[in-house]
C-alpha positions, 0 to 999 in steps of 0.5 A: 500500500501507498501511504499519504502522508507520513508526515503527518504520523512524524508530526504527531509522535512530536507531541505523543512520544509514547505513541511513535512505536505502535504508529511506526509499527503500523506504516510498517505493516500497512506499507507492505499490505495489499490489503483488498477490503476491510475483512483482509485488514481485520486478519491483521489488525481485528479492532480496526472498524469501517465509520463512514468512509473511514477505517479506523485504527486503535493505537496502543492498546486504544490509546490512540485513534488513526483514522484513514481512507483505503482505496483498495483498488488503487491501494492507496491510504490516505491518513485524515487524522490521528486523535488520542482516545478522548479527542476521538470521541469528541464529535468534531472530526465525524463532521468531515464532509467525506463522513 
């Protein structure tokens, strides 16, 4: 899979040290995937979930929440946010005009 961006993961782990592992972890895995819909993610991942137009993705035992667009036919995934576990459940991000 081709990721956009990471970028945005090295500018998170600046203000969330504790979650640049598990955050590597992931690219790592996801970089090598080629992953075909939601089911194959799940094998690797099982708590990822689909939302809207999202797979959303627990970091760090839930710590934090990635959230990401898959194009699976052009194996594309496009990082939207990453939220720790109380910003996610804030409302604010589910009103994204591609939710």
């Amino acid at each position: 899979m081709h990721i956009i961006s990471r970028k945005l993961l090295r500018e998170y782990c600046r203000k969330h040290a504790d979650a640049c592992e598990s955050l590597d972890d992931w690219y790592k895995t996801a970089q090598q995937a080629s992953w075909t819909n939601l089911i194959e993610v799940q094998k690797v991942y099982p708590q990822a979930e689909s939302v809207g137009n999202f797979t959303i993705f627990n970091i760090k035992g839930n710590n934090y929440r990635l959230i990401v667009s898959i194009n699976y036919t052009k194996q594309i995934i496009y990082i939207k946010y990453v939220l720790t576990h109380a910003e996610y459940d804030k409302t604010y991000w589910k009103k994204d005009p591609y939710f």
